[in-house]
Every structure is written in C-alpha cells, then in structure tokens.
N, CA, C and O of each residue as an XYZ file, in Angstrom:
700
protein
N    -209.930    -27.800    -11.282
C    -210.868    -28.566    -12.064
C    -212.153    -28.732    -11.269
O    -212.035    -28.963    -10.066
N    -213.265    -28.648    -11.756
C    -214.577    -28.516    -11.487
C    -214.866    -29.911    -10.562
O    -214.231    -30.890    -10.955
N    -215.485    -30.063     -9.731
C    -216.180    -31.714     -9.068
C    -217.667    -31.861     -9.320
O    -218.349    -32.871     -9.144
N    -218.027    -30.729     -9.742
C    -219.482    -31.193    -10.351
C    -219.945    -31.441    -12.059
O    -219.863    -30.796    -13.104
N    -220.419    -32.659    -11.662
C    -220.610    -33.094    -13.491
C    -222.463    -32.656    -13.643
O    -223.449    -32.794    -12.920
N    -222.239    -32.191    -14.740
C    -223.338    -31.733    -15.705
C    -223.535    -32.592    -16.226
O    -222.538    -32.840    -16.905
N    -224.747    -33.762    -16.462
C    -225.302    -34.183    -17.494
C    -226.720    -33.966    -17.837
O    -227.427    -33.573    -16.908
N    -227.306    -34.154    -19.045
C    -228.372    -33.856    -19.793
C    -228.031    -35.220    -21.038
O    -227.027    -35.929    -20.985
N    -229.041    -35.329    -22.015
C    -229.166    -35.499    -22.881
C    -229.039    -35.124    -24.213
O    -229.770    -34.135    -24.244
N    -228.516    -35.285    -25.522
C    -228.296    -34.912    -26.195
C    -229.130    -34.496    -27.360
O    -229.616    -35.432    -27.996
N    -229.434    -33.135    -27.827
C    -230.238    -32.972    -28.463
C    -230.769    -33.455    -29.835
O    -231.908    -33.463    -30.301
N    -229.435    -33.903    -30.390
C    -229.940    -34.518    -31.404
C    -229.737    -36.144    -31.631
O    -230.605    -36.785    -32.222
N    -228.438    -36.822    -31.082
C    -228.613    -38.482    -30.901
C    -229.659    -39.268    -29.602
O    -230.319    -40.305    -29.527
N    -229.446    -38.458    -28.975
C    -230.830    -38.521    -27.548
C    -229.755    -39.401    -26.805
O    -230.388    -40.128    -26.040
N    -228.298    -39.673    -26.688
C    -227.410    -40.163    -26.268
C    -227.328    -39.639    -24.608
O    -227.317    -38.410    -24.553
N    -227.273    -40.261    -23.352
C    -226.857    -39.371    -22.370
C    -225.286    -39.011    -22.381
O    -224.379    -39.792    -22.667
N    -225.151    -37.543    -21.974
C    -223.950    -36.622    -21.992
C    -223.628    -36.103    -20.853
O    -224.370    -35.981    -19.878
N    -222.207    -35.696    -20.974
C    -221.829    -35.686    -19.653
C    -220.868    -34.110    -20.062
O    -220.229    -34.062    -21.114
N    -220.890    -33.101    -19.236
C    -220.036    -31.527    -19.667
C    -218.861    -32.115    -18.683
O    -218.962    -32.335    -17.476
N    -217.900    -32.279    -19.394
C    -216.299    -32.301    -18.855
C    -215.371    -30.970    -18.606
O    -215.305    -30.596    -19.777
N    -214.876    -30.343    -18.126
C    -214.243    -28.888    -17.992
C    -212.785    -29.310    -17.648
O    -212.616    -30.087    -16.708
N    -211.846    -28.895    -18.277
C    -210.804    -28.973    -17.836
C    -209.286    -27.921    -18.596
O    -208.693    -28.165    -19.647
N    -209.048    -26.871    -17.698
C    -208.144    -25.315    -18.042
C    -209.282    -24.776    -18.526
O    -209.089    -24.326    -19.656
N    -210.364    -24.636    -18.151
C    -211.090    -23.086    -18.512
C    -211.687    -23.766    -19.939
O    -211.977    -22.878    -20.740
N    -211.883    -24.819    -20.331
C    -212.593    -25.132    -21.675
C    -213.057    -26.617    -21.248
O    -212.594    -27.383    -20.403
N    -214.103    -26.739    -22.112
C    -215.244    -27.542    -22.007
C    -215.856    -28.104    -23.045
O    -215.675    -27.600    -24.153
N    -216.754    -29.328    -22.895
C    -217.455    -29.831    -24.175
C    -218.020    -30.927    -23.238
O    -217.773    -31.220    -22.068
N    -218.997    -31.502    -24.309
C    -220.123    -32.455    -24.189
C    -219.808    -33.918    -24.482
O    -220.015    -34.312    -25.630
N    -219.376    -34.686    -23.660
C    -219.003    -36.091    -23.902
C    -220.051    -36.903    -23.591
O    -220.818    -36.558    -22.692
N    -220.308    -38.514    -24.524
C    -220.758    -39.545    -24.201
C    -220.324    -40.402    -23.492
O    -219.152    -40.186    -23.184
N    -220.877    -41.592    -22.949
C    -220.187    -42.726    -22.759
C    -218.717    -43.392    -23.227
O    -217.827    -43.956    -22.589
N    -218.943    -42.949    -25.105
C    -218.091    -43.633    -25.908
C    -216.889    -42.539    -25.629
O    -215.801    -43.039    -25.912
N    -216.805    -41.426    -25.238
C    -216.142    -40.416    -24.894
C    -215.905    -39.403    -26.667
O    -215.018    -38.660    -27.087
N    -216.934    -39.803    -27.120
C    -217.047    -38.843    -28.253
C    -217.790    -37.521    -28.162
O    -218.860    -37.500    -27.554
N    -217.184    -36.137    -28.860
C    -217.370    -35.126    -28.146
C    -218.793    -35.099    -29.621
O    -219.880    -34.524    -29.558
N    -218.309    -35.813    -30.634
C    -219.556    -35.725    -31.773
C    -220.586    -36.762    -31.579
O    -220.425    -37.827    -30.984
N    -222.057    -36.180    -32.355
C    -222.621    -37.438    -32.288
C    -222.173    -38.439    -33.357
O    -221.169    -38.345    -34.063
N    -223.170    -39.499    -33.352
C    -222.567    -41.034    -34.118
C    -222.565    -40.768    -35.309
O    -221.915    -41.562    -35.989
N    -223.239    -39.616    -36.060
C    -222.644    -39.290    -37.612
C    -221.769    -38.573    -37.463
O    -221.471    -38.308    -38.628
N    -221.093    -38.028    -36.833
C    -219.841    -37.499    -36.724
C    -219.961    -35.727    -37.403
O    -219.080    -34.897    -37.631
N    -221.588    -35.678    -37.578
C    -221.631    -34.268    -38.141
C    -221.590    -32.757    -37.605
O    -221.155    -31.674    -37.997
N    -222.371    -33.340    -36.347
C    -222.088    -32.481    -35.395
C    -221.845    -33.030    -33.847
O    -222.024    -34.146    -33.358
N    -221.187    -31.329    -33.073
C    -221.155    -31.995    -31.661
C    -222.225    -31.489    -30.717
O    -222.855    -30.432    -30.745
N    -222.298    -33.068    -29.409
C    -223.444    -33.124    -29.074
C    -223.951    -31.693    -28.574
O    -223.092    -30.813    -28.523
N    -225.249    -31.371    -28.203
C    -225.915    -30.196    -27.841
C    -226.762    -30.718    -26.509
O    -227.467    -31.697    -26.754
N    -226.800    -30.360    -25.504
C    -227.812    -30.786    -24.228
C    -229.105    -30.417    -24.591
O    -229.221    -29.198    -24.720
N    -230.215    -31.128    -24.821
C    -231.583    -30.786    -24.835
C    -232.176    -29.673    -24.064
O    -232.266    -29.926    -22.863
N    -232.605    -28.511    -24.425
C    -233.148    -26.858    -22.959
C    -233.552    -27.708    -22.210
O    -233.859    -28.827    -22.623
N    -233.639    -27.339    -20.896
C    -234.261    -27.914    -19.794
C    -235.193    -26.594    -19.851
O    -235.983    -26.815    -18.933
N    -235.379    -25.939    -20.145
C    -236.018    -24.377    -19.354
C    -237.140    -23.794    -20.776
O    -236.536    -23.219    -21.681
N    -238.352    -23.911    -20.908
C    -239.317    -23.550    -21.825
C    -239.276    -22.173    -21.970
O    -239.608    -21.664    -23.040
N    -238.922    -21.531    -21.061
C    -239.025    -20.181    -20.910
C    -238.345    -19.648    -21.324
O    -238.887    -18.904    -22.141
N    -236.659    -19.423    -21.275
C    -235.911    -18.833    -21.738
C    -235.149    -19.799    -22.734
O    -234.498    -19.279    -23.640
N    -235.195    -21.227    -22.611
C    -234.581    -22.571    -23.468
C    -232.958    -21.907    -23.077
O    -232.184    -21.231    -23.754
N    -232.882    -22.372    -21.870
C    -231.609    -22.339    -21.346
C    -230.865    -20.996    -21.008
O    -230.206    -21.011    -19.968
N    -230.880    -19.914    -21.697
C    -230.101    -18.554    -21.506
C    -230.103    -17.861    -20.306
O    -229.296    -17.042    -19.865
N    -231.551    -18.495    -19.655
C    -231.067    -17.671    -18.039
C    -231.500    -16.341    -17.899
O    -231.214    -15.742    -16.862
N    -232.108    -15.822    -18.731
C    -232.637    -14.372    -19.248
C    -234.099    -14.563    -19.860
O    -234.442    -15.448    -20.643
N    -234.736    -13.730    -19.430
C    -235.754    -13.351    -20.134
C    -236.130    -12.173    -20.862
O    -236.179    -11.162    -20.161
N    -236.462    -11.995    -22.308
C    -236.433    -10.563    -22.643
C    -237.749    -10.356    -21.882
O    -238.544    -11.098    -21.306
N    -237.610     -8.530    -22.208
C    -238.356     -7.961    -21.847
C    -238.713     -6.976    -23.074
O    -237.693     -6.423    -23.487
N    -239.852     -6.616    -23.753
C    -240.138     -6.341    -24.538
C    -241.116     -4.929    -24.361
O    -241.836     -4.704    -23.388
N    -240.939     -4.008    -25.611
C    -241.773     -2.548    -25.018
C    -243.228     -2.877    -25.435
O    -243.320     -3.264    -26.600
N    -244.061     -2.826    -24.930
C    -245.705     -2.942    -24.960
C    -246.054     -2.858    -26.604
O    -246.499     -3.805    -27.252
N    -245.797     -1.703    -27.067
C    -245.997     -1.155    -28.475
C    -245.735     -1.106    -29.557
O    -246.514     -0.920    -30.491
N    -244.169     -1.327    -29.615
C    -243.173     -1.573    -30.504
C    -242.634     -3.065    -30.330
O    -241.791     -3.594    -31.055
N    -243.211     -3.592    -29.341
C    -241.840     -4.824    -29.313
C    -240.429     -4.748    -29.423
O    -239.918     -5.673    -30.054
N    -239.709     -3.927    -28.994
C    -238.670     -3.604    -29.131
C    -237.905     -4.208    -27.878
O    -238.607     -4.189    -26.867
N    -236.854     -4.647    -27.731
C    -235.926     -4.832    -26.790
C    -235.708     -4.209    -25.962
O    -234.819     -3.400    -26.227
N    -236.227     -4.119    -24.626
C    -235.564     -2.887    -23.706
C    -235.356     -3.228    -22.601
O    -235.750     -2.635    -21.597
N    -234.441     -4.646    -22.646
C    -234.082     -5.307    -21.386
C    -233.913     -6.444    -21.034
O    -234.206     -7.126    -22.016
N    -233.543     -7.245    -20.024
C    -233.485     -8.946    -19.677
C    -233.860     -8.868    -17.996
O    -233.554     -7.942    -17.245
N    -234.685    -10.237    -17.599
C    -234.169    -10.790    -16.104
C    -234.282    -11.455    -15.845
O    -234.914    -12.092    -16.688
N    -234.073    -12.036    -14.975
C    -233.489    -13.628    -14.690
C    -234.673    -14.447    -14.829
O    -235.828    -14.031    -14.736
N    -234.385    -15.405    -15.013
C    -235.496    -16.261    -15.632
C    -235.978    -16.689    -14.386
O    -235.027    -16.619    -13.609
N    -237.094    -17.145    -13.738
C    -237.858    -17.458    -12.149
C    -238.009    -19.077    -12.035
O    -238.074    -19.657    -10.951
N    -238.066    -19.886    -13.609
C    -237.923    -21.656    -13.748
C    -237.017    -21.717    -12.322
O    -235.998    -21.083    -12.048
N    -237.686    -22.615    -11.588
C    -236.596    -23.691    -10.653
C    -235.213    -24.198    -11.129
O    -234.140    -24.334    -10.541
N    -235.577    -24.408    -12.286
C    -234.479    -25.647    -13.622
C    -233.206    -24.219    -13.405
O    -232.080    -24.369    -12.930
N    -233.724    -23.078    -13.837
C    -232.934    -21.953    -14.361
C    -232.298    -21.546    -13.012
O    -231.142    -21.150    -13.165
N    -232.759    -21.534    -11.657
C    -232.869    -20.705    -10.518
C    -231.666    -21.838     -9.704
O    -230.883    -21.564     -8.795
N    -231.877    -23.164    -10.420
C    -230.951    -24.233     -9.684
C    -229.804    -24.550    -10.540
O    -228.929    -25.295    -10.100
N    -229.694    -23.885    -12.134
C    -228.460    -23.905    -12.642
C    -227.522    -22.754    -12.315
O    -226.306    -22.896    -12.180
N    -228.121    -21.704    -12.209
C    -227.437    -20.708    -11.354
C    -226.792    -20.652    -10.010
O    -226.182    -19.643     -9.653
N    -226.909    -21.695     -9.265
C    -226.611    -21.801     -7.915
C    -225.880    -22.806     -8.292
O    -224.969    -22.877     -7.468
N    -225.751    -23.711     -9.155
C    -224.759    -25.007     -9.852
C    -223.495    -24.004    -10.261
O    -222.334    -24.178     -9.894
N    -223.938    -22.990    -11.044
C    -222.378    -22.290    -11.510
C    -221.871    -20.940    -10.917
O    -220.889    -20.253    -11.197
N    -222.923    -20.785     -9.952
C    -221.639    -19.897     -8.947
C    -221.256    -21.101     -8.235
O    -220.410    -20.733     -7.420
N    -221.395    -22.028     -8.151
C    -220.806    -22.823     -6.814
C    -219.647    -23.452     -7.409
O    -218.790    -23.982     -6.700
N    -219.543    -23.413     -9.146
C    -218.545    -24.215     -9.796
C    -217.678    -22.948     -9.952
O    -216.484    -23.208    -10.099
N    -218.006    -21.605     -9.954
C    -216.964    -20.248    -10.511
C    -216.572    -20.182     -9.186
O    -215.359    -20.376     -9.105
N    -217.171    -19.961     -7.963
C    -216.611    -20.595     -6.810
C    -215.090    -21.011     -6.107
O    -214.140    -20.407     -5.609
N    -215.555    -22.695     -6.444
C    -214.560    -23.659     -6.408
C    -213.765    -23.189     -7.634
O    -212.906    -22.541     -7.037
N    -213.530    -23.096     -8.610
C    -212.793    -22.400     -9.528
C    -211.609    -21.302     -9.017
O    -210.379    -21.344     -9.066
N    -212.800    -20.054     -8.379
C    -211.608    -19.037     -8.242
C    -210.761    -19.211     -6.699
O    -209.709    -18.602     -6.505
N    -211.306    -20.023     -5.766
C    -210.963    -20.081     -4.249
C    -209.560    -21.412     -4.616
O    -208.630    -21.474     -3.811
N    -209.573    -22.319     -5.786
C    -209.330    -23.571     -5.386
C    -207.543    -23.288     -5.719
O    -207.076    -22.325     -6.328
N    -206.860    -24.328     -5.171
C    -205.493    -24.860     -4.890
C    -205.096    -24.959     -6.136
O    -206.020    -25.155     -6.927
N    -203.814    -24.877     -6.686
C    -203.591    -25.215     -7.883
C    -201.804    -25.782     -7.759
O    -201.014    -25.283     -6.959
N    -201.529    -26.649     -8.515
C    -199.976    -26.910     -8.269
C    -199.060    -26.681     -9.963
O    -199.408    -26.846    -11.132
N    -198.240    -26.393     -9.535
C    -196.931    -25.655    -10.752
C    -195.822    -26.307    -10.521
O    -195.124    -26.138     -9.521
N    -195.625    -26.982    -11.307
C    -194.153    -27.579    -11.051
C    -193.918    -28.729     -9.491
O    -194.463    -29.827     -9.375
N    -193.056    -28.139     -8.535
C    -193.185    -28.115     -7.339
C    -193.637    -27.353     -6.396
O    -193.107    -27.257     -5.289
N    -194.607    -26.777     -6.744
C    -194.934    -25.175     -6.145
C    -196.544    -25.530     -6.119
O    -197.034    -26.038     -7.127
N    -197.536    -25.208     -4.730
C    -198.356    -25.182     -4.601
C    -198.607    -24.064     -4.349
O    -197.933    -23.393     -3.568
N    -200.156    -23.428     -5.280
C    -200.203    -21.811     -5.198
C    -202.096    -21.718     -4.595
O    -203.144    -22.036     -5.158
N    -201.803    -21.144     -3.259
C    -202.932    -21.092     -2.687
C    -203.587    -19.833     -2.685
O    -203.099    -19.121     -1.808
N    -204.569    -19.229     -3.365
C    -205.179    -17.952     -3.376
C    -205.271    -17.514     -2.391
O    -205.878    -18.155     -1.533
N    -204.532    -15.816     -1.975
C    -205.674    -15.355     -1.217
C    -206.885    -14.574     -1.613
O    -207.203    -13.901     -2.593
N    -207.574    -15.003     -0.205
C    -209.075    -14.391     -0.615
C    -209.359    -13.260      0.537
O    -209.228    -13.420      1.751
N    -209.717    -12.253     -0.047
C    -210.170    -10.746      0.620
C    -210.410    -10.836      1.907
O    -211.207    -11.687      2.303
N    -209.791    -10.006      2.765
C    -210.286    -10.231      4.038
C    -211.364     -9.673      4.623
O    -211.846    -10.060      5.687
N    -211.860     -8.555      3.806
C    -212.899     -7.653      4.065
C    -214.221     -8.529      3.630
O    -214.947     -8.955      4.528
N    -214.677     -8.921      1.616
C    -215.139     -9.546      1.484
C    -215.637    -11.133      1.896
O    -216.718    -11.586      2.273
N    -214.161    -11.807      1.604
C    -214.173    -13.399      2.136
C    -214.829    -13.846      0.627
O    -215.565    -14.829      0.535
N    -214.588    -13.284     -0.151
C    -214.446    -13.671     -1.919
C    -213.695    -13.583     -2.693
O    -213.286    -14.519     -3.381
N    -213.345    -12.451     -2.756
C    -212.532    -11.415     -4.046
C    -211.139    -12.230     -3.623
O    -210.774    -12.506     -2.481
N    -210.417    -12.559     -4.983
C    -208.944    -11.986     -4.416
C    -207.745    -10.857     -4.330
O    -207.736     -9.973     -3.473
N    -207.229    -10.939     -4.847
C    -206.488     -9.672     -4.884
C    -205.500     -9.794     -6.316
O    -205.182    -10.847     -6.869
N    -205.089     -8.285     -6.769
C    -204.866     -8.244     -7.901
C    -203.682     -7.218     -7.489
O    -203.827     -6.774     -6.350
N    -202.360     -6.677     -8.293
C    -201.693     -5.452     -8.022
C    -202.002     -4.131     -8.182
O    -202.034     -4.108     -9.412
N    -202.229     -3.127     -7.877
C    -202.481     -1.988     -8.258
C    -201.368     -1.690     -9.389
O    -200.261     -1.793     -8.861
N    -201.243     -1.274    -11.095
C    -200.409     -0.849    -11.349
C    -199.997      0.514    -11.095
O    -200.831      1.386    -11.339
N    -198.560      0.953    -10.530
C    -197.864      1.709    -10.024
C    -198.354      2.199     -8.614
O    -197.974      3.350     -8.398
N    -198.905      1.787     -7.850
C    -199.155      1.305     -6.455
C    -198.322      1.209     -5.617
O    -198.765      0.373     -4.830
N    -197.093      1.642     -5.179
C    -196.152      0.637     -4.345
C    -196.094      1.425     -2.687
O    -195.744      2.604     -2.627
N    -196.373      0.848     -1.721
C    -195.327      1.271     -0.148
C    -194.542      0.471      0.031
O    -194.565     -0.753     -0.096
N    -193.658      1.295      0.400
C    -192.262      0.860      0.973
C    -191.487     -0.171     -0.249
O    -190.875     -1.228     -0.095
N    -191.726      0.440     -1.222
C    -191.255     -0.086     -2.408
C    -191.542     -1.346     -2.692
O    -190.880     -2.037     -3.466
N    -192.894     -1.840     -1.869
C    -193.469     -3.204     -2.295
C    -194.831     -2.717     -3.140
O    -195.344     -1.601     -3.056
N    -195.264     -3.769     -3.930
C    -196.468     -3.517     -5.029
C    -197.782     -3.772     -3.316
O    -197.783     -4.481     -2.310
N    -198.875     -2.462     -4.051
C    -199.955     -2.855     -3.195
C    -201.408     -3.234     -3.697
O    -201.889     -2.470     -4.534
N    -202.004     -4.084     -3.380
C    -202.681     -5.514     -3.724
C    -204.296     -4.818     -3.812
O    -204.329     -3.856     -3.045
N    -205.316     -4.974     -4.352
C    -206.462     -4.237     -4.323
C    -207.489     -5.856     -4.694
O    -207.290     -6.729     -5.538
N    -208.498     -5.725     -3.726
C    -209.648     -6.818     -4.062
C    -210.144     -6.928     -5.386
O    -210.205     -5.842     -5.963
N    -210.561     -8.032     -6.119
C    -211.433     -8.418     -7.206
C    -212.684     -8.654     -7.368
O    -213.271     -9.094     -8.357
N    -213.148     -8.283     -6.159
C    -214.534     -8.422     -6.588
C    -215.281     -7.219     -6.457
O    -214.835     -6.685     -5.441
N    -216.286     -6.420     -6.997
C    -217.344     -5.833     -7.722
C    -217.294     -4.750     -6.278
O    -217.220     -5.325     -5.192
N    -217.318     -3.852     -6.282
C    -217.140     -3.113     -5.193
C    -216.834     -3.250     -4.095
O    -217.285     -2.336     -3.404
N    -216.224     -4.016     -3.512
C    -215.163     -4.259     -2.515
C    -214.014     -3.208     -2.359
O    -214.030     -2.377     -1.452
N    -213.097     -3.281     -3.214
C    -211.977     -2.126     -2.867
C    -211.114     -2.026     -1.937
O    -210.603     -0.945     -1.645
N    -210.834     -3.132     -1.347
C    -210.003     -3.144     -0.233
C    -208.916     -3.094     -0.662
O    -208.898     -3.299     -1.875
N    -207.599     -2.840     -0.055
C    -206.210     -2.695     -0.466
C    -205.609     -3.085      0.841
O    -205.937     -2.649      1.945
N    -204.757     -3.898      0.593
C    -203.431     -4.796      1.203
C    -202.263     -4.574      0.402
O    -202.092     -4.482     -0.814
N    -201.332     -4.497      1.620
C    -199.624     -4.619      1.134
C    -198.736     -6.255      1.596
O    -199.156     -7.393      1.808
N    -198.008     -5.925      1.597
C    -197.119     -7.668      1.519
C    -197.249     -7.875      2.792
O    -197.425     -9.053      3.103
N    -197.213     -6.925      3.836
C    -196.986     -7.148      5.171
C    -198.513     -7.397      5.971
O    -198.535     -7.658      7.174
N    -199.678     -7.293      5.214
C    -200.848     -7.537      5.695
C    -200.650     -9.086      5.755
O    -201.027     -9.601      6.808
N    -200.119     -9.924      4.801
C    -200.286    -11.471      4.838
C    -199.175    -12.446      5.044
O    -198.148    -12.557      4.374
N    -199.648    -13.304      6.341
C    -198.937    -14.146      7.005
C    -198.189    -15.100      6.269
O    -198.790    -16.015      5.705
N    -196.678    -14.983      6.186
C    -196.377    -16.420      5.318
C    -195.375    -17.551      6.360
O    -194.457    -17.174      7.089
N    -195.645    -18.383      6.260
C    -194.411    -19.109      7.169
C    -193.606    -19.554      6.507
O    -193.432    -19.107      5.373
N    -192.761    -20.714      7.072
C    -191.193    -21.121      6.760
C    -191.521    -21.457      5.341
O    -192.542    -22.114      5.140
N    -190.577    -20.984      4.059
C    -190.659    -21.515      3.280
C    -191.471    -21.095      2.230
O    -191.312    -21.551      1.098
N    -192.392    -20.208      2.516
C    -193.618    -19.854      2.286
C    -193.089    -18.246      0.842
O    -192.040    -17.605      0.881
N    -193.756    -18.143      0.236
C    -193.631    -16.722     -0.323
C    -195.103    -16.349     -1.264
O    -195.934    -17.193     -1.599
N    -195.164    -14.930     -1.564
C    -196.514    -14.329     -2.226
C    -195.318    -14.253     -3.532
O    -194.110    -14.045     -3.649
N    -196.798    -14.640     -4.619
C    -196.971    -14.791     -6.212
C    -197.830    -14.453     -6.846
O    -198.987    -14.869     -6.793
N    -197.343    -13.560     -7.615
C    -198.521    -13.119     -8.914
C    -198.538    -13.474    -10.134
O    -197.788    -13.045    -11.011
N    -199.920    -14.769    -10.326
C    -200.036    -15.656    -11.514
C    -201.499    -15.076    -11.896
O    -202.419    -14.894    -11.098
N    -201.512    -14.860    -13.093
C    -202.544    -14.905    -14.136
C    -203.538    -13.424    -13.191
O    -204.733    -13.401    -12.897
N    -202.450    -12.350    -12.936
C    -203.071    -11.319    -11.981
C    -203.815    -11.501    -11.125
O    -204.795    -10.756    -11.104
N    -203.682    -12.632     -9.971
C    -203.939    -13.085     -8.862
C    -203.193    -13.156     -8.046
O    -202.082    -13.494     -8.455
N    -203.268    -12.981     -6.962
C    -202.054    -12.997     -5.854
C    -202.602    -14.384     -5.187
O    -203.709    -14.822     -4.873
N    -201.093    -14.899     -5.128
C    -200.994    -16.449     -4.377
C    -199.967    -16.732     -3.527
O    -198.808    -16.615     -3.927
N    -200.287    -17.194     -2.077
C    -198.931    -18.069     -1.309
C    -198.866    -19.458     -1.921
O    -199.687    -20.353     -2.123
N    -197.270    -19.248     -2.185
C    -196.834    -20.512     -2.807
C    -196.078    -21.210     -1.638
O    -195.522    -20.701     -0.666
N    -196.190    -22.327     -1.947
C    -195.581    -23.234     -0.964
C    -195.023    -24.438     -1.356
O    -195.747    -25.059     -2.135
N    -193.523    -25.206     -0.954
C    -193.262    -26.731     -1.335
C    -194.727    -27.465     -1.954
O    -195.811    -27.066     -1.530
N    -194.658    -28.432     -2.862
C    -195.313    -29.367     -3.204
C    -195.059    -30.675     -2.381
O    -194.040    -31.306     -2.663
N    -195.682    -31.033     -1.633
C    -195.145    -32.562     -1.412
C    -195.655    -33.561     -1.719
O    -195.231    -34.573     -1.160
N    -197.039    -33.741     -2.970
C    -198.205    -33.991     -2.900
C    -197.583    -35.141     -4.283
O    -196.619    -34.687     -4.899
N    -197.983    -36.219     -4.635
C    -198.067    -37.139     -5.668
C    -197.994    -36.030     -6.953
O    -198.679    -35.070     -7.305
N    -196.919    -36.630     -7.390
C    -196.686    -35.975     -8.799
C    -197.599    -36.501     -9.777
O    -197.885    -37.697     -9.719
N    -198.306    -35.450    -11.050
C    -199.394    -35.514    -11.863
C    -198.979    -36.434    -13.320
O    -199.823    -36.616    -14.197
C-alpha cells in the first residue's frame, strides 16, 4: 500500500480530496469519505494542476501543415515534472515493497545486476531441473537460478503473481 497521499481539490464540489490506493485500485475521497460529490451524481474529479497538457503528462506534437498527430513528450510544467517523480517513487515502493499472506511474509527479490527489476521464470528454462529466473525490467536481461539466492533457516523462494519472492515465518501483528 502506497504512503504517499495525493490531494487536490475537487473539480466540480471544490471539496478538498484525498486519492486513497489500496490492491492496485483507487479513487478520490473527501473528508466525509464519500467517493461522490454531495449530489451524488458524479465522482469527485481533481481540478488539472498543469495548463499545458491539463494533467496527461504529454504533450502533442503536431505536423506544421496538416495538424496531424505525429507524436507526444513529456510535458516540461514543474507541476507535471514533480508528479512524475511522485509516481515512480509510488510504482517504486509498490514493486520493491514487503507483502504478508496468511503467515507467510513474501519479500521480493530485486535484480542484482540492475538493483530494480525483479525476476520472473523463464517458461521452459530449467538447470539442473530447477526453473531459471530472468530480470523485469526493460533491458536488463539478467538470468539467475535457485542457487544464485541466499535463503536461511526456514526461509524458501516463491512465485506469486510472476514475481519471484523469499518467503519467510510471519511473526508480525495479525491484520
């Protein structure tokens, strides 16, 4: 779960709002913890912060003559340049972070080459009749087997949601 809160204002009650995230889905809450505004007609919308692109983060790029579409780039607004550094730092904490199952704490690993990516299985991949593990991030490409990663007492590798994880006892306050 995310530790950074998003708020803005709401575009159409002018209510302050707050973006809540929780399993990969999200919405726009008030105070009153209503995800609609006070007519109940629609739900809230954050006011653009960004004149330029009004939030998308993109700028077209247009052909001289035709006006035609022939491209996007990043928008140069501060507003835009500092929400971007807000949500890699939240996809981040997202893909690096701890997660618990049951009694089972499942700790990602992360690439040893990169120090981002994690690792995924190669399908039909195997040495020594173990599955072998290939990085996730964007040209990286590294490949690990079971015996590249350290587990101690108790300890074992897991593949959840095609991520590879050391799982370990929970001993932590039950949820």
């Amino acid at each position: 779960m995310s530790t950074i809160a998003e708020t803005s204002t709401c575009l159409h009650c002018a209510h302050e709002i707050e973006y809540i995230e929780a399993d990969g889905q999200g919405a726009w809450y008030d105070s009153s913890n209503r995800t609609a505004c006070m007519d109940g007609e629609q739900p809230h919308a954050p006011e653009p912060l960004c004149g330029s692109c009004q939030d998308y983060g993109l700028i077209e790029i247009r052909h001289a003559s035709t006006d035609g579409l022939i491209g996007h780039r990043p928008c140069g607004d501060p507003t835009c340049s500092d929400r971007r550094e807000k949500e890699a730092k939240r996809a981040a904490e997202k893909h690096t972070g701890e997660m618990v199952i049951g009694s089972e704490e499942f700790g990602p690993q992360v690439c040893a080459q990169c120090g981002w990516g994690g690792y995924t299985p190669v399908p039909g991949l195997h040495t020594q009749g173990r599955p072998v593990y290939v990085c996730t991030a964007t040209g990286c490409g590294h490949r690990a087997d079971v015996s590249t990663f350290e587990m101690g007492e108790g300890e074992r590798l897991a593949v959840h949601d095609d991520r590879l994880y050391l799982v370990r006892p929970y001993n932590g306050a039950p949820f």
